[in-house]
N, CA, C and O atoms as a GROMACS GRO file, in nm:
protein
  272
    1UNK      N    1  -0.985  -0.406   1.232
    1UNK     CA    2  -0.889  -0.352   1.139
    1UNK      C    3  -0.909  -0.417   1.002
    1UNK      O    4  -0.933  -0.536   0.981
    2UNK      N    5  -0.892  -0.277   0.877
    2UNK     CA    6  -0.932  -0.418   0.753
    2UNK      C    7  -0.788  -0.464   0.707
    2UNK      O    8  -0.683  -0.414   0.747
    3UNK      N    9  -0.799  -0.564   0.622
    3UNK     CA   10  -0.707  -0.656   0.594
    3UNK      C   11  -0.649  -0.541   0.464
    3UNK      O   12  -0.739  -0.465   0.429
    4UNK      N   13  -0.531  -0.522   0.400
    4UNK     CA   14  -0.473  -0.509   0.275
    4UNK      C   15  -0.610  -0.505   0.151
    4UNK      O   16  -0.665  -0.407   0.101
    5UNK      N   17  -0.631  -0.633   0.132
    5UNK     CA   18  -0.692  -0.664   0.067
    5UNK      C   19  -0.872  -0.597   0.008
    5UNK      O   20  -0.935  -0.567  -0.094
    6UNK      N   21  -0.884  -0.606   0.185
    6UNK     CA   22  -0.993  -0.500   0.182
    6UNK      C   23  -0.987  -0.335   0.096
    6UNK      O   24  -1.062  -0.283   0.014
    7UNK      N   25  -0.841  -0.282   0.173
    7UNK     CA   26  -0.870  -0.172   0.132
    7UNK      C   27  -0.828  -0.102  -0.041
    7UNK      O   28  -0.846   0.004  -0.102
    8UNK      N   29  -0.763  -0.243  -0.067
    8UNK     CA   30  -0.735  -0.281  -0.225
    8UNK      C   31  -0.904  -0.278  -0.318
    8UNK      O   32  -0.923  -0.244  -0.434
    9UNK      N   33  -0.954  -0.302  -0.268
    9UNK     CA   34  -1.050  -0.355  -0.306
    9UNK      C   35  -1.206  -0.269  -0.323
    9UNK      O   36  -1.299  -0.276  -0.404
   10UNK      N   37  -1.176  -0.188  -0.200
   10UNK     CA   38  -1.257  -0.075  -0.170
   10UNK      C   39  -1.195   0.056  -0.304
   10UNK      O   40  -1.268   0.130  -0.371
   11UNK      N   41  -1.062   0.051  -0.307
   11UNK     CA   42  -0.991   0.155  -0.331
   11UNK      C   43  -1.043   0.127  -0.548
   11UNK      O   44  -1.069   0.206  -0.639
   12UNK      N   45  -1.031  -0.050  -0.536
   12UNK     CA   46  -1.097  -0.019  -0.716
   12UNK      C   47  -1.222   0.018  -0.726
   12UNK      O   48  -1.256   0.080  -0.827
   13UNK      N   49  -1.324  -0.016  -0.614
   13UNK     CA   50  -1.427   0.048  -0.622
   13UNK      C   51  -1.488   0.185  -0.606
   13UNK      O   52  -1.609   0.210  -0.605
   14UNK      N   53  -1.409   0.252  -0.596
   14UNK     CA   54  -1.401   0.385  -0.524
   14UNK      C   55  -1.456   0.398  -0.427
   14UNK      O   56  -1.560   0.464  -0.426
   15UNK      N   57  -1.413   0.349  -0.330
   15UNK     CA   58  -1.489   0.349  -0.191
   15UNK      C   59  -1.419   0.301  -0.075
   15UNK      O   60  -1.472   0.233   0.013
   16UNK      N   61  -1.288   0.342  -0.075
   16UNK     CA   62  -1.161   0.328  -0.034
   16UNK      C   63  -1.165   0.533   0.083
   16UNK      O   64  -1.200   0.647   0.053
   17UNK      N   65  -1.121   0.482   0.178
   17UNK     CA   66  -1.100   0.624   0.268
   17UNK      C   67  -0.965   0.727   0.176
   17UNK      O   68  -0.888   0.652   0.116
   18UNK      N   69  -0.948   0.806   0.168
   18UNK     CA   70  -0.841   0.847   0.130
   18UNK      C   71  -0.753   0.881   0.272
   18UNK      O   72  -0.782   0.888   0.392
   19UNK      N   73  -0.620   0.900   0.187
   19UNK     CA   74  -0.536   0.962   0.357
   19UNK      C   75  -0.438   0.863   0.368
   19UNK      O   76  -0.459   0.776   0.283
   20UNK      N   77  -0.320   0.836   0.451
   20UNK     CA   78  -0.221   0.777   0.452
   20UNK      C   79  -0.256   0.674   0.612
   20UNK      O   80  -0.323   0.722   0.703
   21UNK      N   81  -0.201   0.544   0.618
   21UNK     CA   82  -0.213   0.484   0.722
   21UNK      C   83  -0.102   0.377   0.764
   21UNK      O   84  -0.038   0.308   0.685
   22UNK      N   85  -0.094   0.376   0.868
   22UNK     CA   86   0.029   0.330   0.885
   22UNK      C   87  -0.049   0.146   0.950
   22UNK      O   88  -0.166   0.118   0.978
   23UNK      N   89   0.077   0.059   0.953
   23UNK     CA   90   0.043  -0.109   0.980
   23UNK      C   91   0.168  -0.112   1.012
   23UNK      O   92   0.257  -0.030   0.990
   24UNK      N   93   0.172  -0.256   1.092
   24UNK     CA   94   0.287  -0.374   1.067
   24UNK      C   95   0.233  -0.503   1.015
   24UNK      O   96   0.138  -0.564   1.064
   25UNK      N   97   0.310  -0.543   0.902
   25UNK     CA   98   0.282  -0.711   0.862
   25UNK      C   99   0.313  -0.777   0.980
   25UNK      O  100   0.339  -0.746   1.097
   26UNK      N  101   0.298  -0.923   0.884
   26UNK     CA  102   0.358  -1.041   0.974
   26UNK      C  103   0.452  -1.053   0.971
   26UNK      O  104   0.467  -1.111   1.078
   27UNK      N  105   0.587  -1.042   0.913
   27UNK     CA  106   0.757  -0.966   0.929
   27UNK      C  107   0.750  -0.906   1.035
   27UNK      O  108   0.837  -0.939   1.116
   28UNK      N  109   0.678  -0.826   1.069
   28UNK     CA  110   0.671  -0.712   1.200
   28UNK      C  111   0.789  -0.609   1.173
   28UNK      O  112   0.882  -0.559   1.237
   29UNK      N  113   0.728  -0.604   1.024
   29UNK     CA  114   0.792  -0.484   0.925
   29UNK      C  115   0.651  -0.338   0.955
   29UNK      O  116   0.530  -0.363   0.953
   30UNK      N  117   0.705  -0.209   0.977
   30UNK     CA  118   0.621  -0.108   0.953
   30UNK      C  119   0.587  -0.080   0.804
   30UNK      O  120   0.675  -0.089   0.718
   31UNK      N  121   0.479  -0.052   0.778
   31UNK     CA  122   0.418  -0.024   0.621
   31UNK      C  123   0.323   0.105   0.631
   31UNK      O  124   0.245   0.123   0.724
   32UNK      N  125   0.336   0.178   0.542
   32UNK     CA  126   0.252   0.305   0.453
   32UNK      C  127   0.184   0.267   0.424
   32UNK      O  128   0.196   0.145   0.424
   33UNK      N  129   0.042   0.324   0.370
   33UNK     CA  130  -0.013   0.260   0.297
   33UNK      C  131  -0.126   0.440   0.274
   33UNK      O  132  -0.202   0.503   0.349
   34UNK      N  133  -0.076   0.458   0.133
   34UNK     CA  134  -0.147   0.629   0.096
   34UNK      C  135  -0.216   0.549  -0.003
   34UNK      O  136  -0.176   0.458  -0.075
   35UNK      N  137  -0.352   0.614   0.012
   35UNK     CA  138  -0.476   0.600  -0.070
   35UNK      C  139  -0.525   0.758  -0.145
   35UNK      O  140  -0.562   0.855  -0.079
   36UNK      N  141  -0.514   0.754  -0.321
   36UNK     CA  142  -0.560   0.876  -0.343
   36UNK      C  143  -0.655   0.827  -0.401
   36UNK      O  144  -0.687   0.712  -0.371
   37UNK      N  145  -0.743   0.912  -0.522
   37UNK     CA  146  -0.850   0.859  -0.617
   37UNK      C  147  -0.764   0.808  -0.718
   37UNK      O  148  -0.817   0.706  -0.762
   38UNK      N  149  -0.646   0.833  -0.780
   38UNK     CA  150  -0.566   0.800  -0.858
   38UNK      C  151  -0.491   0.653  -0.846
   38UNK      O  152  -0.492   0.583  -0.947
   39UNK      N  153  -0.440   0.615  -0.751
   39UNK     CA  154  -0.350   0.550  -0.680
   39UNK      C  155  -0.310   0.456  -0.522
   39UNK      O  156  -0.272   0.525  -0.427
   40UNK      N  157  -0.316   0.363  -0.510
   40UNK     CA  158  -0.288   0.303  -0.358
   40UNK      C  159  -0.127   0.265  -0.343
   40UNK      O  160  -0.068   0.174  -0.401
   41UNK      N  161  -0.072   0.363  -0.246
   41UNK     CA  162   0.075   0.282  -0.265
   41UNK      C  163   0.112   0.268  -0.162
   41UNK      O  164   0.103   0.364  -0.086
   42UNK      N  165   0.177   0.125  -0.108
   42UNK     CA  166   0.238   0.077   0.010
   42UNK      C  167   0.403   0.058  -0.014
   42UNK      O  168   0.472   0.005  -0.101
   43UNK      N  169   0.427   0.120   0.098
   43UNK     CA  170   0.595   0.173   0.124
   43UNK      C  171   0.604   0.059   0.229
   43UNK      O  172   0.545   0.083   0.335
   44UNK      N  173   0.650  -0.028   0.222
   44UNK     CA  174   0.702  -0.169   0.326
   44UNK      C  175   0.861  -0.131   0.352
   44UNK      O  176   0.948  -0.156   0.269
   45UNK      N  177   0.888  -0.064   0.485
   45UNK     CA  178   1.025  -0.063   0.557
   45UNK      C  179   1.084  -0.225   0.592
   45UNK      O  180   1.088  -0.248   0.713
   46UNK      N  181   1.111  -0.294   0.536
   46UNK     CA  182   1.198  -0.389   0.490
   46UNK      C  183   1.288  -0.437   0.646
   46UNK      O  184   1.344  -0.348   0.710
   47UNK      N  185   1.291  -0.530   0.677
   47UNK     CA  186   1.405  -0.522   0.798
   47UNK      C  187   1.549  -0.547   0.755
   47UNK      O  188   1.639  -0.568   0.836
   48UNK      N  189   1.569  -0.544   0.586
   48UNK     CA  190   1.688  -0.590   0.558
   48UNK      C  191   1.730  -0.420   0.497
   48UNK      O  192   1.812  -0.394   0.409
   49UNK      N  193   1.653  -0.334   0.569
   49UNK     CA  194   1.698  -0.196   0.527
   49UNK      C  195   1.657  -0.143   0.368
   49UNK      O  196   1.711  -0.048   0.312
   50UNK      N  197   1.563  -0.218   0.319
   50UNK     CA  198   1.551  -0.150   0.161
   50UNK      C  199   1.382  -0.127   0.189
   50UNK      O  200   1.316  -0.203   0.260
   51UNK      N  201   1.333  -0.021   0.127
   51UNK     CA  202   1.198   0.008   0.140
   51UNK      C  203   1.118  -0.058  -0.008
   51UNK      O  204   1.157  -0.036  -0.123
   52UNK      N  205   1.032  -0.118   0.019
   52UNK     CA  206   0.965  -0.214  -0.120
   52UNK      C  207   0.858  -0.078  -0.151
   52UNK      O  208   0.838   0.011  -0.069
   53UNK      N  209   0.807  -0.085  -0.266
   53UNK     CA  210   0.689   0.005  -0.316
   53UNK      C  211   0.622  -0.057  -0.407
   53UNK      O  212   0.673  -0.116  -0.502
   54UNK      N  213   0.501  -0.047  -0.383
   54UNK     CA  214   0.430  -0.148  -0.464
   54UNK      C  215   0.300  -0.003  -0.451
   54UNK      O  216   0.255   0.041  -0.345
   55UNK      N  217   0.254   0.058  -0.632
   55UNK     CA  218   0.177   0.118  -0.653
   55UNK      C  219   0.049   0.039  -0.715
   55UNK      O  220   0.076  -0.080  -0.731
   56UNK      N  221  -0.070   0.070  -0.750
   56UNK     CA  222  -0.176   0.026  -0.754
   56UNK      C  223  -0.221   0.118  -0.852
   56UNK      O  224  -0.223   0.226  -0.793
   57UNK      N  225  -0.266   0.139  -0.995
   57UNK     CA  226  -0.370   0.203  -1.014
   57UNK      C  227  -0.508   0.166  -1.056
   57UNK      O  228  -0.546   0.050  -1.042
   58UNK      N  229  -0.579   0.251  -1.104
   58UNK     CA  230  -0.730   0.228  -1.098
   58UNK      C  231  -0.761   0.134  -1.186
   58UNK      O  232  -0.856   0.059  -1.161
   59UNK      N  233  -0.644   0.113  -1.370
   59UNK     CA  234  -0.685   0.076  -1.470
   59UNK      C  235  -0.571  -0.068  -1.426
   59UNK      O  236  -0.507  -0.129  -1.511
   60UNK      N  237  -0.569  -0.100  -1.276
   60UNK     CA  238  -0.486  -0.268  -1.242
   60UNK      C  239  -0.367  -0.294  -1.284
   60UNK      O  240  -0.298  -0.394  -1.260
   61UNK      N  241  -0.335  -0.170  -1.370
   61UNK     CA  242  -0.123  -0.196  -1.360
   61UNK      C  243  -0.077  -0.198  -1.221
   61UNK      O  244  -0.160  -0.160  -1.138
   62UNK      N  245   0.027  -0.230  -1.182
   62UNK     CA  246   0.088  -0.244  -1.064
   62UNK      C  247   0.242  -0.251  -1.054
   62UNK      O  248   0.311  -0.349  -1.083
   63UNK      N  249   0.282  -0.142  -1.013
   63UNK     CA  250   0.430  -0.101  -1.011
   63UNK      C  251   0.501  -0.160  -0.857
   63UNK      O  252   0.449  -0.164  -0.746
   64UNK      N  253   0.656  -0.206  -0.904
   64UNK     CA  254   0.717  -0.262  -0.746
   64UNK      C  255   0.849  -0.190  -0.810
   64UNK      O  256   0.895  -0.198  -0.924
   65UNK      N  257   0.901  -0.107  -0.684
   65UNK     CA  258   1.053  -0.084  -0.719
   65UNK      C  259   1.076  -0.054  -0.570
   65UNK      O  260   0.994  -0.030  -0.481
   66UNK      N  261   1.216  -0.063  -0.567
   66UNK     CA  262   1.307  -0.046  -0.438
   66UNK      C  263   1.370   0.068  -0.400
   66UNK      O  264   1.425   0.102  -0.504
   67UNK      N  265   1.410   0.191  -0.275
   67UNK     CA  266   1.458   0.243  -0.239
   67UNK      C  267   1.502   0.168  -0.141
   67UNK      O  268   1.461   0.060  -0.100
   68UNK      N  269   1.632   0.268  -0.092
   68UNK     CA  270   1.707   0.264   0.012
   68UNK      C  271   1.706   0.386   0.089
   68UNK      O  272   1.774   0.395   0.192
   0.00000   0.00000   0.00000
């Protein structure tokens, strides 16, 4: 299985799979994780009930905001 990091990494290189995939961290929290050519964004279901989002784009800005 690759690590986060990996597919962070693949994804600035363009060489990242596209398609959505699902994980659990070490929380043994469930996580998203959608890969486009545009964008990598991981949806972390939270066990304190709030969903984290943390977007990725190509030019290394990096967005975090919260739903419920």
């Amino acid at each position: 299985m690759r690590s986060f990091e990996e597919f962070k990494n693949e994804f600035y290189n363009g060489t990242a799979p596209k398609g959505m995939f699902t994980s659990v961290n070490e929380n043994n929290e469930n996580i998203i994780l959608e890969i486009t050519d545009e964008y990598l964004k991981t949806s972390t279901l939270q066990n304190n009930g709030w969903i984290r989002v943390n977007v990725y784009h190509k030019d290394h800005t990096v967005e975090e905001y919260y739903d419920k």
